[in-house]
N, C-alpha and C positions, 0 to 999 in steps of 0.2 A: 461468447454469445453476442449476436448484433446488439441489444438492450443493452448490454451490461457498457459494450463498446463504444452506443451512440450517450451515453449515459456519462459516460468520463469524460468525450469530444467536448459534449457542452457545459462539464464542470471548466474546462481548462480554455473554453471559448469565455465563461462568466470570468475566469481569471485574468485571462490575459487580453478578452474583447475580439483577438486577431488569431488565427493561428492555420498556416502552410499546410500542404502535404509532405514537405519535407520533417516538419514537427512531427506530424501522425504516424509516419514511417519508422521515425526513432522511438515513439510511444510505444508504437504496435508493429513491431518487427517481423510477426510472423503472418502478417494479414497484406494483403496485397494493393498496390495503387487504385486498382478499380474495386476494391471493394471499400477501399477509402473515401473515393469517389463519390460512391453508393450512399455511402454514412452521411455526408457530406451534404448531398441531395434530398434524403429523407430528412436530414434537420431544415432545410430549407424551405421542405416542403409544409412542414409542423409547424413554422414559424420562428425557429429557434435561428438559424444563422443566414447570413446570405452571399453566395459564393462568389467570388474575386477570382483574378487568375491567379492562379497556385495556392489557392486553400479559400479561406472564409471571414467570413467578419460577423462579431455578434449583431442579431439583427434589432436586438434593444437598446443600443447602447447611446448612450443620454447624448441628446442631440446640442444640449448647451454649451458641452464641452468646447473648447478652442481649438481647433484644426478637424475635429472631426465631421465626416460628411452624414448626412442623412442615408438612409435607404437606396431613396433616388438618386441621390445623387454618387453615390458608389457606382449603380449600377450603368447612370450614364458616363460616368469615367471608363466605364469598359471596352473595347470591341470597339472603338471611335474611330477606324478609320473604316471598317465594314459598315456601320451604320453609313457613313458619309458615302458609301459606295453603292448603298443598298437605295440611301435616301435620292441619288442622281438619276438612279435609275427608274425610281417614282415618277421622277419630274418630268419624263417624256409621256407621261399618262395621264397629268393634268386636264381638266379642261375648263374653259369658261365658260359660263352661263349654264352650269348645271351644279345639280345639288349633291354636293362630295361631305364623307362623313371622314373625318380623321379621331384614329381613338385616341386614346391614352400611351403614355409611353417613352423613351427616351428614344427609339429609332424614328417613332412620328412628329417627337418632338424635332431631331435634327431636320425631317422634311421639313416642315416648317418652318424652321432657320434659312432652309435654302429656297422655299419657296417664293416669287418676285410677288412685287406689288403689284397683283390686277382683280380685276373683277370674279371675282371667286366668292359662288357661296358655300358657305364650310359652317358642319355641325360638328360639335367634337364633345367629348368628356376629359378632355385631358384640362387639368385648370393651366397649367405651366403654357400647353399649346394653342388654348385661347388666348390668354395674355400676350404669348409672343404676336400673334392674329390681330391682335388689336392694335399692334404698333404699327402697320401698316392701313393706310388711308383706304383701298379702293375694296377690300377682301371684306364682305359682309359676316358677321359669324353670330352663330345659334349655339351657346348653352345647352347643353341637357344638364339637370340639375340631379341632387343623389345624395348618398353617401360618399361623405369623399377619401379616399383611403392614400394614408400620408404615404406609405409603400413607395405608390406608383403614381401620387397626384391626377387619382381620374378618380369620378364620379360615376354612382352604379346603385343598380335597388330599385323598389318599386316608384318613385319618380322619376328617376331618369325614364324606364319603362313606357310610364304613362304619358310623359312627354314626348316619346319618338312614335307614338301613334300618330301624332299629329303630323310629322315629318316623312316629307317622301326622300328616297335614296336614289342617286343614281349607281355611282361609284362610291365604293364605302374599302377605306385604306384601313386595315387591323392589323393588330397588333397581335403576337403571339410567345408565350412565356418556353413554350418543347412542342416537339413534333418527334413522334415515333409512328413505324410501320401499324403498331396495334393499337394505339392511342387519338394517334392522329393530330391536330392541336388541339394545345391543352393550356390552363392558365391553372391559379393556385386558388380564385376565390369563386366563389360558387355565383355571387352576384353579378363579376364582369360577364363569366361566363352565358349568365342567360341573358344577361345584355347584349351580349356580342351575336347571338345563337340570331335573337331578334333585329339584330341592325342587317345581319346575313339574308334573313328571310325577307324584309326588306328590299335588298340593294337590288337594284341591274345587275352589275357588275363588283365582284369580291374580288378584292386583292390583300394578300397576305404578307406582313414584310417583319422580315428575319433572318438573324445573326445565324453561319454555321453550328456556334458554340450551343445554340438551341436544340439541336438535332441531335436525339437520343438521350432526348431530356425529357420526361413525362410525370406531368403534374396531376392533381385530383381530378379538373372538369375540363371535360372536351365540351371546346365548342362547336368544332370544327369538321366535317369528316372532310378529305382532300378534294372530294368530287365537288363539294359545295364552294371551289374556291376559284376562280377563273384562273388566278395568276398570283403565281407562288415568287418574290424577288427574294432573295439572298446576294450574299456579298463572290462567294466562290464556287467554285465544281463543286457539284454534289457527288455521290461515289454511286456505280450504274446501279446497284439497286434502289436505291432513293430518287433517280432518274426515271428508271423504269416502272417506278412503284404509279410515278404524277404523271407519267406517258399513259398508262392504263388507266387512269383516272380521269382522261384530259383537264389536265391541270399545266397551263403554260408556265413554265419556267424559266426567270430572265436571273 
């Protein structure tokens, strides 16, 4: 039984903190990769672990220890050459003298990293993304303030909320956790989500940026339906149903 199955995964994720598909393969011999997958995801999605390439990592596990990463920063050791590929491709959409929202996140965050020092006004909830914002001299930046969730180092809830009424958007760069045909994008917490829903409603212009590894990945809350999104970046070819899905939706994809 799935319970019984995801119920042992996270005895031996408490055990051992870390544990592969190829562990769970040898555990559970007669269940299959993608339902391991599955197991995998729904602990992810609960809270319990958070998935690496080729299995998982407990997503509690005591941050004081010596060598070990936080949440974030697992998740930004992932995928880093896509990000860096996803983030380049940001950068031709820049623009000066207008009001750009950057969220939360470790692929907004690499923008960021690559972003040049010019006059740029930038609202964000990401704390990591502001601070890097602040090392540069010319880039004005706006706080929205929140709860702030160690996860994914952004800020969300009823102040941040009430704070971005004050704010107009032009261009607003989001972050997104899965995208499925039926789900559409989706994140894990209920708050980023109506934050995001709100900054969308907001913007001129939506742009969405995100890793392949995200696709076919669906979490509790959509914020997102595709139509509502002007331009979808990713790092690679998408496969022609997921192409044709954002042709019909016009939704540009670079």
């Amino acid at each position: 039984m799935p319970t019984t199955r995801r119920e042992r995964i996270t005895q031996l994720l408490n055990d051992h903190t870390t544990i592969s598909l190829a562990d769970l393969s040898e555990e559970f011999p007669d269940v299959s990769a993608m339902t391991l997958r599955r197991d995998l995801i729904h602990l992810e999605e609960v809270g319990v672990a958070i998935r690496v390439k080729g299995g998982a990592i407990l997503a509690n596990q005591a941050e004081s220890h010596s060598g070990e990463e936080s949440a974030y920063g697992i998740r930004a050791n992932t995928h880093k050459d896509a990000k860096l590929t996803i983030a380049k491709k940001a950068l031709a959409l820049m623009e000066t003298d207008r009001s750009i929202f950057f969220d939360a996140g470790s692929t907004i965050m690499t923008l960021s990293q690559q972003l040049q020092d010019d006059y740029y006004s930038i609202v964000t909830t990401g704390i990591n993304v502001a601070q890097n914002l602040l090392e540069k001299e010319r880039i004005n930046v706006v706080v929205l303030g929140g709860y702030a969730n160690r996860n994914t180092l952004s800020l969300s809830g009823p102040l941040s909320t009430g704070v971005l009424d004050a704010v107009n958007i032009d261009v607003a760069f989001i972050s997104a956790s899965g995208f499925t045909l039926d789900n559409h994008f989706t994140v894990s917490n209920i708050y980023e989500a109506e934050l995001k829903r709100q900054i969308i409603a907001k913007a001129t212009k939506v742009i969405v940026l995100m890793d392949t590894s995200k696709i076919g990945k669906s979490l509790p809350y959509t914020f997102a339906q595709a139509a509502s999104v002007d331009i979808f970046i990713t790092e690679a070819g998408l496969s022609k149903e997921i192409k044709s899905f954002f042709t019909k939706e016009k939704t540009q994809v670079l």
